[in-house]
KOLSEKOL-657538 format. One record per residue (C-alpha): residue number from 1; residue in three letters; x, y, z. Coordinates in nm, 2 decimals, padded with zeros to 4 digits. Layout:
# residues N
pos; code; east; north; up
NUM; ala; X; Y; Z;
...
***
This chain:
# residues 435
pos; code; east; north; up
1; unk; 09.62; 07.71; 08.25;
2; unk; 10.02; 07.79; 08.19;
3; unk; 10.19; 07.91; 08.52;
4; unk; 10.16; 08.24; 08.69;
5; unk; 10.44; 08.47; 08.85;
6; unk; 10.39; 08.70; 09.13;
7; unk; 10.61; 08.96; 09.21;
8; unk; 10.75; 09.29; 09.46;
9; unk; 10.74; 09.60; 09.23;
10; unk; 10.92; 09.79; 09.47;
11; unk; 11.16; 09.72; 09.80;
12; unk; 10.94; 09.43; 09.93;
13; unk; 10.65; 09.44; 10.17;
14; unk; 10.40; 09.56; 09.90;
15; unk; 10.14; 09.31; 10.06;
16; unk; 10.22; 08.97; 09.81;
17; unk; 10.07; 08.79; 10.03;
18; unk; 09.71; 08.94; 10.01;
19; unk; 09.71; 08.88; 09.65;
20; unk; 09.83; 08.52; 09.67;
21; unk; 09.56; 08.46; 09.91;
22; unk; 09.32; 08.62; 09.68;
23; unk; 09.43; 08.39; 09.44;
24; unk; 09.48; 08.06; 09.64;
25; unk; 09.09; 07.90; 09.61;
26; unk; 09.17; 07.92; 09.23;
27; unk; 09.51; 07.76; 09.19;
28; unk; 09.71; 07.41; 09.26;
29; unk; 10.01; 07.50; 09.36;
30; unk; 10.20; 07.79; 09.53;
31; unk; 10.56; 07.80; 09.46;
32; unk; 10.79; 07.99; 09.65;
33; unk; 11.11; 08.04; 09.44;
34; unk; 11.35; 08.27; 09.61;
35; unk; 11.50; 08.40; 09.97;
36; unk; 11.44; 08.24; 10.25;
37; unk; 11.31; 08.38; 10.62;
38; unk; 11.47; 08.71; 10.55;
39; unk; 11.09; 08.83; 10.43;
40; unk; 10.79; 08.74; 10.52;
41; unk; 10.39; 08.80; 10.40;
42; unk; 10.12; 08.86; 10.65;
43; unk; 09.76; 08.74; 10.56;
44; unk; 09.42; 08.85; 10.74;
45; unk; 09.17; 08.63; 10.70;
46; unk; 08.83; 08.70; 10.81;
47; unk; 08.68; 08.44; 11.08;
48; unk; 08.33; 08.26; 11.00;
49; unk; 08.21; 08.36; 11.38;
50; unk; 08.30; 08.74; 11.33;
51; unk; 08.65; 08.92; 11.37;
52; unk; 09.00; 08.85; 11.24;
53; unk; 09.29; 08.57; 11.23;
54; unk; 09.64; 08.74; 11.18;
55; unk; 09.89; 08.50; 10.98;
56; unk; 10.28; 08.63; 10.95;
57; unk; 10.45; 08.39; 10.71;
58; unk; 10.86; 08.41; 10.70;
59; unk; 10.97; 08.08; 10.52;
60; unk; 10.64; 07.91; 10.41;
61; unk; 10.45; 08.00; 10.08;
62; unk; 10.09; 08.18; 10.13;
63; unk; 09.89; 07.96; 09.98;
64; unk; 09.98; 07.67; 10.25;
65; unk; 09.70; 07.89; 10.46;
66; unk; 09.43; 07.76; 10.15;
67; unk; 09.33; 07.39; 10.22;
68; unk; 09.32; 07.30; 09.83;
69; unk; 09.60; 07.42; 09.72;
70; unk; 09.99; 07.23; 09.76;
71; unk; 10.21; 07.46; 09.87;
72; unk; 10.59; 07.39; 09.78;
73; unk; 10.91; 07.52; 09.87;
74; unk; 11.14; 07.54; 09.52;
75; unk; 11.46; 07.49; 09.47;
76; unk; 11.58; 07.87; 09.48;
77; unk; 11.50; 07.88; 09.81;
78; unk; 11.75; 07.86; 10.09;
79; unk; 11.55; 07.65; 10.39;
80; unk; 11.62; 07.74; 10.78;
81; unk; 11.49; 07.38; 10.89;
82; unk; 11.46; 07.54; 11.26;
83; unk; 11.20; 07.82; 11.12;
84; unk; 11.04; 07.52; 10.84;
85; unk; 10.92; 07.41; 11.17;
86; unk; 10.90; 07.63; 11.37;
87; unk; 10.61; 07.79; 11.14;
88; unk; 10.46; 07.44; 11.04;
89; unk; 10.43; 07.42; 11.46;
90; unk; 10.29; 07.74; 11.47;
91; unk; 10.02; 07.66; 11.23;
92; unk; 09.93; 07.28; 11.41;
93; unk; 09.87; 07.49; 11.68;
94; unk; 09.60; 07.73; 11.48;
95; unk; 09.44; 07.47; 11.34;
96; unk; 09.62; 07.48; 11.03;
97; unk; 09.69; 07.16; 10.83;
98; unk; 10.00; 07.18; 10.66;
99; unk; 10.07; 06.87; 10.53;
100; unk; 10.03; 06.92; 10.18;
101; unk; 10.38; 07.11; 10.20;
102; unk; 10.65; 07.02; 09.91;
103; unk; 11.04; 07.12; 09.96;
104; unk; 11.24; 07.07; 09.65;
105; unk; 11.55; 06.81; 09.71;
106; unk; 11.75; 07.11; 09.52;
107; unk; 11.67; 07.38; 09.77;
108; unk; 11.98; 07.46; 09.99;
109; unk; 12.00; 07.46; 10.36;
110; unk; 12.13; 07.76; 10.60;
111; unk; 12.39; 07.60; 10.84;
112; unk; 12.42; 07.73; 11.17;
113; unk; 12.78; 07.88; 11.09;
114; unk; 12.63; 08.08; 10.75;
115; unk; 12.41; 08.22; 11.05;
116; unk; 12.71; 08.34; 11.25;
117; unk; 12.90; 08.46; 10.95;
118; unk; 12.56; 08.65; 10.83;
119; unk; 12.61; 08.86; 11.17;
120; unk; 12.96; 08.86; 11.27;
121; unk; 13.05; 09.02; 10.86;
122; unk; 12.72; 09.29; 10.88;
123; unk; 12.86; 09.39; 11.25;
124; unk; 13.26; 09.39; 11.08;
125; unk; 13.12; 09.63; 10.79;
126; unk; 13.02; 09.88; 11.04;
127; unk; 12.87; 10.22; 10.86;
128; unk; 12.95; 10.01; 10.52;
129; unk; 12.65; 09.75; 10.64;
130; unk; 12.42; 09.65; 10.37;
131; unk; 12.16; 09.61; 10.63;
132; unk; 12.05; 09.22; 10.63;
133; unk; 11.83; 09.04; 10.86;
134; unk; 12.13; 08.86; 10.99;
135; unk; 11.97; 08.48; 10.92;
136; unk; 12.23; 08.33; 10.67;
137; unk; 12.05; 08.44; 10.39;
138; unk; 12.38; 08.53; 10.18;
139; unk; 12.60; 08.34; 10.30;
140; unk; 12.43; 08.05; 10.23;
141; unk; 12.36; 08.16; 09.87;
142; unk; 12.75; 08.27; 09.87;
143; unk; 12.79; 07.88; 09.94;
144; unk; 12.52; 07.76; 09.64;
145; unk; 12.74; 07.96; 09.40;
146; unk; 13.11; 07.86; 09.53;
147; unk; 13.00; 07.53; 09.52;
148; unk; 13.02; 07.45; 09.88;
149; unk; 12.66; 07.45; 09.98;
150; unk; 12.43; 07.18; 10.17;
151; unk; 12.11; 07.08; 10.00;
152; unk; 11.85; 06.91; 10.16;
153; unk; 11.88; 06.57; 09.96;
154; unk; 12.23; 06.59; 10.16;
155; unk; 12.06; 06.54; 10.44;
156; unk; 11.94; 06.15; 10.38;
157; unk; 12.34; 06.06; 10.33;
158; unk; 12.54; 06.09; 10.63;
159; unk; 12.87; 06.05; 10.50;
160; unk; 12.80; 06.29; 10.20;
161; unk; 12.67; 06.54; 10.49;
162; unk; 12.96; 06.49; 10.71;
163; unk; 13.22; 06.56; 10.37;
164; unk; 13.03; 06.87; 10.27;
165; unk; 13.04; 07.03; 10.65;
166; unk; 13.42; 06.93; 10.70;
167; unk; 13.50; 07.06; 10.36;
168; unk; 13.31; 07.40; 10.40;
169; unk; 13.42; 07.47; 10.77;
170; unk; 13.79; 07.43; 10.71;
171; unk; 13.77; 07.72; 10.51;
172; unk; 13.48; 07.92; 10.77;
173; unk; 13.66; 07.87; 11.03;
174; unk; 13.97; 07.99; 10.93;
175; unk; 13.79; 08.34; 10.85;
176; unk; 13.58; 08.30; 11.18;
177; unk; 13.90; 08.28; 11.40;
178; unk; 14.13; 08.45; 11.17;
179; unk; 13.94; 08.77; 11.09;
180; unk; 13.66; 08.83; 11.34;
181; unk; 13.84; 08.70; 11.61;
182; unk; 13.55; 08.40; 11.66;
183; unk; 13.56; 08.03; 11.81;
184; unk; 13.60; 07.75; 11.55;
185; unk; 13.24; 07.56; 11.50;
186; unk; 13.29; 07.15; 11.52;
187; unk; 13.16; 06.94; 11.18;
188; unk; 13.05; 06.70; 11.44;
189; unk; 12.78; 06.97; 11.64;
190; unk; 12.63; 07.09; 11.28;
191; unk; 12.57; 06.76; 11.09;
192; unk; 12.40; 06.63; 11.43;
193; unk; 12.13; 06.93; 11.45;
194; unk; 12.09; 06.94; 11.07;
195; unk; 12.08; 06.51; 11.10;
196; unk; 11.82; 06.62; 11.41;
197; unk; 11.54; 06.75; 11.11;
198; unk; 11.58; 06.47; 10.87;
199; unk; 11.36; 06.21; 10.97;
200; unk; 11.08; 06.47; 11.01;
201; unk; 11.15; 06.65; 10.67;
202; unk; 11.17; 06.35; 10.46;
203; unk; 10.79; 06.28; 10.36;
204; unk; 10.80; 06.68; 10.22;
205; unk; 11.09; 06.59; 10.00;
206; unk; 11.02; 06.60; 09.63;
207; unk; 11.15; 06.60; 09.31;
208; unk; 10.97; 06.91; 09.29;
209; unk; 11.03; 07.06; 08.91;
210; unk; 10.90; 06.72; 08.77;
211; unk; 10.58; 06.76; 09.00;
212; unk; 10.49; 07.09; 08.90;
213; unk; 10.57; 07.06; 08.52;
214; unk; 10.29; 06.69; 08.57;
215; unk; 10.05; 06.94; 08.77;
216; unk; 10.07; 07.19; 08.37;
217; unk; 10.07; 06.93; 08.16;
218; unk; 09.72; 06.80; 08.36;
219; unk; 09.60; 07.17; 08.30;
220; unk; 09.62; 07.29; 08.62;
221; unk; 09.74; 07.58; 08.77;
222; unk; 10.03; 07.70; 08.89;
223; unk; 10.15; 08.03; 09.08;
224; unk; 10.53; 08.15; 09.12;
225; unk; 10.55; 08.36; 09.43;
226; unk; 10.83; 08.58; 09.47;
227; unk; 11.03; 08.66; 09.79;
228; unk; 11.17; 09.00; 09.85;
229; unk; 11.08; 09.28; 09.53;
230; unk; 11.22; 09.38; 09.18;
231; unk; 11.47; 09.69; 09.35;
232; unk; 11.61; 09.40; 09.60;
233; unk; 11.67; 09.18; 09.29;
234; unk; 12.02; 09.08; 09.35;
235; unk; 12.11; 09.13; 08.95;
236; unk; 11.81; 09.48; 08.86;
237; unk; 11.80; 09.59; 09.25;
238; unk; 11.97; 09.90; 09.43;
239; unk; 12.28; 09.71; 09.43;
240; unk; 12.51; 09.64; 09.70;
241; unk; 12.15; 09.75; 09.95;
242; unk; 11.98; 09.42; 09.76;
243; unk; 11.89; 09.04; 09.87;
244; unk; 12.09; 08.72; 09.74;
245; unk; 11.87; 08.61; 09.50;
246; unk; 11.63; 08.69; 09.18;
247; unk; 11.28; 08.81; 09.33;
248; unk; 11.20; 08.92; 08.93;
249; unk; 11.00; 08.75; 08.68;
250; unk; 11.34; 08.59; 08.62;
251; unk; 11.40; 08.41; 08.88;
252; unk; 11.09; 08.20; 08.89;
253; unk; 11.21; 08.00; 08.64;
254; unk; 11.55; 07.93; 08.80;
255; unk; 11.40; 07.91; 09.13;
256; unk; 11.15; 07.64; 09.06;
257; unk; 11.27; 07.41; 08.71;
258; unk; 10.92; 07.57; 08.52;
259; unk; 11.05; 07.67; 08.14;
260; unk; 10.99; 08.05; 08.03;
261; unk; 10.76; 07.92; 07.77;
262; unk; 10.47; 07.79; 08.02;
263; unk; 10.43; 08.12; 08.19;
264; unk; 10.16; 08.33; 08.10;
265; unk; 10.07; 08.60; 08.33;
266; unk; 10.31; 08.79; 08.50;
267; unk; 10.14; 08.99; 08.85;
268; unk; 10.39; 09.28; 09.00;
269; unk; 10.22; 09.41; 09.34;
270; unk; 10.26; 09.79; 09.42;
271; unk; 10.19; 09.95; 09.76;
272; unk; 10.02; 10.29; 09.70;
273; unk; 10.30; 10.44; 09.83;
274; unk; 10.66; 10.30; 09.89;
275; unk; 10.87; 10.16; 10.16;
276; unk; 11.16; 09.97; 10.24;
277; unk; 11.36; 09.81; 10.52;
278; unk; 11.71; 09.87; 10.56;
279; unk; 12.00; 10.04; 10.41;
280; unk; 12.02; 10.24; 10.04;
281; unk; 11.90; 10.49; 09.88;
282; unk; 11.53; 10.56; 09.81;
283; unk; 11.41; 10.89; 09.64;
284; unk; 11.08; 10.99; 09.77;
285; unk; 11.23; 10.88; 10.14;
286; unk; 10.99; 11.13; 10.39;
287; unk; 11.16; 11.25; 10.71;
288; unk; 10.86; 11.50; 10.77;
289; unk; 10.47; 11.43; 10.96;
290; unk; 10.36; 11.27; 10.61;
291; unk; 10.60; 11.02; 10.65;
292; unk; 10.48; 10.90; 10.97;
293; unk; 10.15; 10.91; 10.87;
294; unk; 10.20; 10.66; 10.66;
295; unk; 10.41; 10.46; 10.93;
296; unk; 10.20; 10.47; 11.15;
297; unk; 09.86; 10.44; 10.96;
298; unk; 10.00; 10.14; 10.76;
299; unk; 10.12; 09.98; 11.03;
300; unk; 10.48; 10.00; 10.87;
301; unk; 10.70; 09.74; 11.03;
302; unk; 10.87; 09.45; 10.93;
303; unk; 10.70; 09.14; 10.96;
304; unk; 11.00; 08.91; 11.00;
305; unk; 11.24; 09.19; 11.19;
306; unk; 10.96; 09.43; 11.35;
307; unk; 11.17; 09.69; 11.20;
308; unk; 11.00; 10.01; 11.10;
309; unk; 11.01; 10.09; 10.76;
310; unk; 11.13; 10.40; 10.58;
311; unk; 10.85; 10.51; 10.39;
312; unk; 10.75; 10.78; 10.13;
313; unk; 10.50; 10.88; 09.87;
314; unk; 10.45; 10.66; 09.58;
315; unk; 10.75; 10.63; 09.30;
316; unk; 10.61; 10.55; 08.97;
317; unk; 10.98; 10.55; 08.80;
318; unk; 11.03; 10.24; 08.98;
319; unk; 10.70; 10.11; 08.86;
320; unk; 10.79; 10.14; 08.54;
321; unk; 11.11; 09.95; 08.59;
322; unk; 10.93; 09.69; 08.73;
323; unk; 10.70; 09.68; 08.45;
324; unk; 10.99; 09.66; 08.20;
325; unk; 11.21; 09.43; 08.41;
326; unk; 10.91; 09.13; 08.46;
327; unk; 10.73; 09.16; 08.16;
328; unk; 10.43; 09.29; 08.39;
329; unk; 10.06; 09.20; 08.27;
330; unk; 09.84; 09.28; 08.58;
331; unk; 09.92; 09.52; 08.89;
332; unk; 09.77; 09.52; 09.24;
333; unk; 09.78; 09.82; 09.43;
334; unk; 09.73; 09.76; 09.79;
335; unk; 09.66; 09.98; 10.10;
336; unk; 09.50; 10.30; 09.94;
337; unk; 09.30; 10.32; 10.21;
338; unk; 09.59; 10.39; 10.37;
339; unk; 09.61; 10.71; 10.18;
340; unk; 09.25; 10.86; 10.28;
341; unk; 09.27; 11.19; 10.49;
342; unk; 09.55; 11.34; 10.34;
343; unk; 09.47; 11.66; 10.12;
344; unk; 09.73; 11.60; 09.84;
345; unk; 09.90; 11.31; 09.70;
346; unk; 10.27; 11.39; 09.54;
347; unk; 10.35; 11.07; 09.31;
348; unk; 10.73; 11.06; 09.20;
349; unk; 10.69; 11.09; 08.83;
350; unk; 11.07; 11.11; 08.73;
351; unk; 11.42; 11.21; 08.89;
352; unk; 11.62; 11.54; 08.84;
353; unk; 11.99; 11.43; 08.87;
354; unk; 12.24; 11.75; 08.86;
355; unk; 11.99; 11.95; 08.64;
356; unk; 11.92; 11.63; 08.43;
357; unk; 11.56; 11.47; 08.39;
358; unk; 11.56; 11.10; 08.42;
359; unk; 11.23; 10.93; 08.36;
360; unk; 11.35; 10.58; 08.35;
361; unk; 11.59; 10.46; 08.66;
362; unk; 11.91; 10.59; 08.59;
363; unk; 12.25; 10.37; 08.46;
364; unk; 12.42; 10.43; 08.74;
365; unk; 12.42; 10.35; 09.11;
366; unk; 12.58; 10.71; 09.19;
367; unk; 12.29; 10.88; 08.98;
368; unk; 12.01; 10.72; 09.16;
369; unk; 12.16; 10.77; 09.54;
370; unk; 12.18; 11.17; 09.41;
371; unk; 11.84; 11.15; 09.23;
372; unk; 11.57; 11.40; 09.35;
373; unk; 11.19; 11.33; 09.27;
374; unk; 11.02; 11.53; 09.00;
375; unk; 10.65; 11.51; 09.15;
376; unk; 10.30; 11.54; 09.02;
377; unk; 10.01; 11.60; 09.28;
378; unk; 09.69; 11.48; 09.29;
379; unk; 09.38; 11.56; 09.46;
380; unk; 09.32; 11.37; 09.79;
381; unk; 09.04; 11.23; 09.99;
382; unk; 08.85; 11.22; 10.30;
383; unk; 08.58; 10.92; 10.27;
384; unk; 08.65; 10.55; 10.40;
385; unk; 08.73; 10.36; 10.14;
386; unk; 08.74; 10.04; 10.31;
387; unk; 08.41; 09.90; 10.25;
388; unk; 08.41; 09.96; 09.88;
389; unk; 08.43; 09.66; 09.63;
390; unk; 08.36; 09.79; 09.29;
391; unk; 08.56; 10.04; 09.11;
392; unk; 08.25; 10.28; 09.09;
393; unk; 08.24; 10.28; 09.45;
394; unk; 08.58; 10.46; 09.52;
395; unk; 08.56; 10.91; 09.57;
396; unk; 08.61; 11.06; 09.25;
397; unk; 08.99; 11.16; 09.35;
398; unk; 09.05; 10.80; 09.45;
399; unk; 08.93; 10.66; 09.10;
400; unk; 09.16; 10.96; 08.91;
401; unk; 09.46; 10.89; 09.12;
402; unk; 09.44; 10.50; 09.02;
403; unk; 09.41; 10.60; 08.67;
404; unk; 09.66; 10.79; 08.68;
405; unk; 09.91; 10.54; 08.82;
406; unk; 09.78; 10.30; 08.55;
407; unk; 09.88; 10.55; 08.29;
408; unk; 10.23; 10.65; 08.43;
409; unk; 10.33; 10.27; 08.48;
410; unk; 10.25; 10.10; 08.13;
411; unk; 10.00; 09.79; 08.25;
412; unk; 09.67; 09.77; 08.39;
413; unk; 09.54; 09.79; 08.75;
414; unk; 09.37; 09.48; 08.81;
415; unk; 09.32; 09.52; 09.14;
416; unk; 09.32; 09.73; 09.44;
417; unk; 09.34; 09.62; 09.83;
418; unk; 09.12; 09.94; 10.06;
419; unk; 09.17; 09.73; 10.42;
420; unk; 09.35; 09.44; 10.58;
421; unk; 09.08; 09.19; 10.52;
422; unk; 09.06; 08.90; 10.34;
423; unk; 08.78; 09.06; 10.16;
424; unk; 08.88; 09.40; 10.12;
425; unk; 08.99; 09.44; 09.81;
426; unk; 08.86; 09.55; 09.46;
427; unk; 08.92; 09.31; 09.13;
428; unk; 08.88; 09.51; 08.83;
429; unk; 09.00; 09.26; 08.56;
430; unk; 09.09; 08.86; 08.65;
431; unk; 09.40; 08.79; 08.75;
432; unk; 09.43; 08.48; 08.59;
433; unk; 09.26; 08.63; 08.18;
434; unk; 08.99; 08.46; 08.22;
435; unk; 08.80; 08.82; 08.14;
***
């Protein structure tokens, strides 16, 4: 079986996770290939005695949660060894054995001072803020990029550890005290609490491109599981309001040394309606009751930043971007049950800009902060839908209102998540083509 990609088809928080965990019994490996602890998936997984387990997952891949399956961190990832832990602690401590996890020697490390930068530039751009999760994310991949960066092989070589840190702070620091009016940070205090990790992280460390390309050529399988979503793509996203790396289709070859040409399926997850977290624009935004219906019955916060997100009904011009941008074969819907007891559904169909109909995302950044959603409503419903697990056993309006998404977005609905559960969810066609 080739390798699988999983992706965001909107601003993130479209419930990845779910689907990776649907997924996980049937796979080898789980690769995350992107971003860092600026994102995180949250996994319910029914207990054998009755009830619930909550899982939030920031830095670690899903499928470290399902006992036969490695999970491994690629090399497009940018690791906070402080939260590598801290989560890996968190999940000893649950029960949870983790020690099947793989970091790529190629993935790069946040340094404290990328963390202090992160903060001290967001709080500097004032009402110009791109809205980041202030954890070192960018500036870390700034440092990737420039050349400058710390990998985690670095941290097995003292003296290599101790040139990189001296060589990127005499620049940092100069901005630091220079420009935000900050204390100098000593190379001596960073390379002793990254040094502090190493002895712990090395049995993870791994070559980790050449493992996963043995796992293919053995037949087994392989899922690519994207961080972040297609409009936070830092290249195809709402650009400057976007992450630091590629969360497309993309990206998961860069991200984790697997070629193009062993990729087969391509999954793109889509809430039934749309959110996001932080700053840009975002069409079908709701500022009105519906709005924080769908807050407040989705449970609409940020699982890393406990944020509440912006929400508003479902946009299927960015679902066909996604669809064109991934190469999308299968899509997931999750929470429609979120939608049940509302008496219409409005789904953003295209975007009138100055008198203009768009119906693909528009050239220009200027065009789609100005856009205004062309809508088509549907019929709602009133019956729970959490319990159902066929197709045939969804309300008539629910059935026409997936169709119709499947129609407007150019691939098929494989599946479709009605509850938090494990279980709660409806599979339509396989995921992985074997129907």
């Amino acid at each position: 079986m080739p390798a699988v990609v999983l992706v965001g088809a909107q601003w993130g928080d479209e419930g990845k996770g779910k689907a990776t965990d649907l997924l996980g019994s049937r796979v080898d490996y789980v690769v995350k290939f992107n971003g860092g602890n600026n994102a995180g998936h949250t996994v319910v997984i029914e207990q054998p005695g009755g009830g619930t387990e909550k899982y939030a997952l920031h830095l670690l891949p899903s499928g470290i949660l399902t006992p036969s399956c490695t999970p491994v961190i690629g090399n497009g990832v940018v690791v906070d060894l402080d939260v590598l832990f801290s989560e890996i602690d968190g999940l000893l401590a649950r029960g949870v054995d983790p020690s099947k996890l793989l970091v790529s020697a190629d993935a790069h490390v946040i340094t404290p001072y990328n963390r202090v930068l992160d903060r001290v530039t967001e709080r500097f751009l004032g009402a110009r803020k791109i809205g980041t999760t202030g954890r070192g994310i960018g500036p870390t991949y700034a440092d990737k990029m420039s050349r400058t960066g710390i990998r985690v092989q670095d941290l097995f070589d003292r003296h290599i550890l101790e040139q990189k840190v001296e060589a990127a702070l005499r620049f940092k620091n100069q901005i630091l005290a220079k420009i935000y009016n900050r204390r100098s940070i000593e190379t001596a205090a960073v390379v002793e609490e990254l040094l502090t990790y190493a002895e712990r992280l090395a049995p993870m460390v791994r070559d980790t491109s050449l493992v996963l390309s043995e796992a293919l050529d053995r037949g087994e399988t392989v899922l690519l599981e994207a961080g972040q979503a297609t409009l936070l793509d830092v290249d195809f996203g709402t650009y400057p309001f976007v992450t630091s790396s590629n969360a497309t289709a993309g990206g998961a070859c860069t991200g984790s040394g697997i070629p193009p040409n062993r990729i087969d399926r391509v999954i793109a997850i889509l809430k039934a309606y749309t959110t996001r977290v932080g700053e840009g624009p975002f069409p079908t935004e709701l500022f009105d009751a519906d709005g924080e219906f769908l807050r407040k019955v989705g449970a609409e916060y940020g699982t890393t930043t406990g944020r509440p997100r912006r929400c508003g009904w479902l946009d299927v011009v960015i679902g066909r971007y996604a669809t064109r941008i991934n190469g999308v074969t299968d899509f997931v819907i999750t929470k429609l049950d979120v939608l049940t007891g509302l008496d219409e559904l409005p789904i953003c169909v295209a975007y009138d800009v100055d008198g203009v109909r768009h119906d693909q995302m528009p050239v220009n950044q200027s065009a789609f902060h100005h856009a205004k959603p062309v809508y088509e409503t549907m019929p709602g419903w009133w019956e729970d839908i959490s319990g159902c697990r066929t197709f045939e056993d969804l309300p008539a309006a629910a059935q026409a209102y997936v169709l119709r998404v499947e129609e407007l977005i150019g691939a098929r609905v494989s599946a479709i998540g009605v509850g938090p559960g494990r279980d709660a969810i409806i599979v339509r066609h396989d995921l992985l083509g074997e129907d």
